[in-house]
C-alpha positions in Angstrom: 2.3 -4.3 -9.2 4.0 -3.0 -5.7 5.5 -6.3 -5.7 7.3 -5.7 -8.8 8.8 -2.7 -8.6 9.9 -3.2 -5.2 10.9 -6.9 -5.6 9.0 -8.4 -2.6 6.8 -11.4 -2.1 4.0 -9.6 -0.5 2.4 -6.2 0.3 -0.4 -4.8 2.6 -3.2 -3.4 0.2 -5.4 -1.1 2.8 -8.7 0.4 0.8 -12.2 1.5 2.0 -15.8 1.8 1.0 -18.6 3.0 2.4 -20.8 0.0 1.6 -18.3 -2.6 3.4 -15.7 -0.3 5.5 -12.2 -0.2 6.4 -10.1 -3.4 5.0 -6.3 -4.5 4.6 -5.3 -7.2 2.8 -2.4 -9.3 2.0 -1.4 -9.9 -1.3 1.0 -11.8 -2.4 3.5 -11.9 -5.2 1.9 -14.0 -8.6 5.0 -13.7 -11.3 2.5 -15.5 -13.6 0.1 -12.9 -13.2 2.4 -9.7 -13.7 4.4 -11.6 -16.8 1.0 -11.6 -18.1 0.0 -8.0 -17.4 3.7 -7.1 -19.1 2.9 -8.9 -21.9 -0.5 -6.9 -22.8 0.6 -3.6 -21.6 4.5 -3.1 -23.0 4.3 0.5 -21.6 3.6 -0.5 -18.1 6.7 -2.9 -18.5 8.6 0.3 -20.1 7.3 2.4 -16.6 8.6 -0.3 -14.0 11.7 -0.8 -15.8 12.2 3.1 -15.5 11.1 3.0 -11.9 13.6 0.3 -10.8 16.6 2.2 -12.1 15.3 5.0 -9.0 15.2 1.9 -6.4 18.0 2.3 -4.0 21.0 0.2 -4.3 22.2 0.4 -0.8 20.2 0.1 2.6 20.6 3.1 4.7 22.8 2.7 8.5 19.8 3.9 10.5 17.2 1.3 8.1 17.1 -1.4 10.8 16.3 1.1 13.9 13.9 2.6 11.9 12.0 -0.6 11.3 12.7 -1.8 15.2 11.2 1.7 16.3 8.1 2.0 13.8 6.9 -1.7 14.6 7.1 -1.0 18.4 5.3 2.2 18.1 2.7 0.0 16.1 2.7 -2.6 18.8 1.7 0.4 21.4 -0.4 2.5 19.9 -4.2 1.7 19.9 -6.0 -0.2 17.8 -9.5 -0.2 16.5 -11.4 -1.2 14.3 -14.2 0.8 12.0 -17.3 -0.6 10.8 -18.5 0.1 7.3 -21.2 2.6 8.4 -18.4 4.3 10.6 -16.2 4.2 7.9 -18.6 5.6 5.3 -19.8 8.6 7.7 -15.9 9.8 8.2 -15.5 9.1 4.5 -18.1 11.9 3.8 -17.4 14.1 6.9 -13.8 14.6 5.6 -15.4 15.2 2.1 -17.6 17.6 3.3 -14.9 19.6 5.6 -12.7 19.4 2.4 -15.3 20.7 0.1 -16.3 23.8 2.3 -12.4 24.9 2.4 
């Protein structure tokens, strides 16, 4: 639905589980797929109508060295990977820390 609203022809989904780990995935845009969703849900369509009025019409001056920045921060910063029982124990570590607050 990201894809929608913010009129692009893909997103990065990122999601977890403790049975299979840490993922991101790629998804892109299916208009065939979202005309559909409109059709059966004509609130939804009501909501992103609403939302894109709120989109910005402009891009902001500082937009580009934002982007240029943030991807070379990316590029330098390290990288790993988690493994679904590594994933699943912070998972419930930070459940647990959050619980006893």
């Amino acid at each position: 639905m990201l894809c929608e609203v913010l009129q692009r022809e893909w997103a990065v989904l990122y999601y977890w589980s403790g049975e299979h780990g840490s993922h991101m995935s790629l998804i892109h845009r299916d208009r065939d797929y979202f005309a559909l969703l409109w059709q059966s849900d004509p609130e939804l369509a009501q909501l992103v109508d609403q939302l894109e009025a709120l989109r910005p019409r402009r891009v902001h001056p500082y937009a580009a060295e934002i982007k240029r920045r943030s991807k070379e921060l990316l590029r330098a910063a390290p990288k790993r990977q988690f493994s679904a029982d590594e994933t699943k124990r912070a998972g419930i570590a930070a459940m647990d820390g959050a619980a006893a607050q």
